[in-house]
C-alpha positions in Angstrom: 142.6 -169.9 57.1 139.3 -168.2 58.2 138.1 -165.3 56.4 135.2 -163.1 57.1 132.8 -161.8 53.8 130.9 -159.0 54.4 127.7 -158.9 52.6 125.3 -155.8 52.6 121.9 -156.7 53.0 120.4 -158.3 49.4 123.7 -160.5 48.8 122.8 -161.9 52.2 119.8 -162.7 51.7 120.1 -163.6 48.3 122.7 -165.8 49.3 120.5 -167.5 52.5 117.9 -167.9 49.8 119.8 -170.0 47.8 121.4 -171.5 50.0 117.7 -172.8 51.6 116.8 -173.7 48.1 119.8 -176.1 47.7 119.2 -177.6 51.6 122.9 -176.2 52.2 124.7 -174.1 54.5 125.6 -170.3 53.0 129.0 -170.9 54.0 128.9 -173.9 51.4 127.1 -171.9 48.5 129.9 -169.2 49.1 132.7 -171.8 49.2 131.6 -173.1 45.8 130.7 -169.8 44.1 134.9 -168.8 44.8 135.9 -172.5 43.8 134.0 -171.5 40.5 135.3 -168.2 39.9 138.7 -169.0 40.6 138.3 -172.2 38.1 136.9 -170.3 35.8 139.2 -166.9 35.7 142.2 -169.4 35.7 140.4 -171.1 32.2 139.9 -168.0 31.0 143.1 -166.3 31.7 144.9 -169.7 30.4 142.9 -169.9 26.9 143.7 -166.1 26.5 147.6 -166.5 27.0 147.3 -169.3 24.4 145.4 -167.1 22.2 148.0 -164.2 22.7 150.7 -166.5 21.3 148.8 -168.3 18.3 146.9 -166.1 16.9 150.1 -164.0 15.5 151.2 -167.1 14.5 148.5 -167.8 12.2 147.7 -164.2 11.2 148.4 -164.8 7.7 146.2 -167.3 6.9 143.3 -166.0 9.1 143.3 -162.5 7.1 143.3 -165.0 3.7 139.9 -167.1 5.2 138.3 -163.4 6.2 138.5 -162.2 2.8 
């Protein structure tokens, strides 16, 4: 599926900046910058539903080691 980003001036050239400084195309750089995000949300978002439902679980005996 194509997509068009729309960039305002800086993010553009930030983005053709790096992009030169890597010897890779800007589409590439913006490819892996979304791979990363969505990698890293989807960590995130995993390690906080396991949190959620653990930490309640051991409530009890983290109060007891804070005091």
């Amino acid at each position: 599926m194509a997509m068009t980003l729309r960039l305002d001036d800086a993010e553009a050239e930030a983005l053709r900046r790096r992009a030169d400084l890597e010897g890779r195309s800007m589409q590439e750089v913006a490819r892996e910058a979304v791979q990363l995000y969505i990698e890293n949300k989807s960590k995130r978002e995993l390690l906080d539903n396991v949190l959620d439902s653990e930490i309640p679980r051991y409530a009890e005996a983290l109060d007891r080691l804070g005091k």
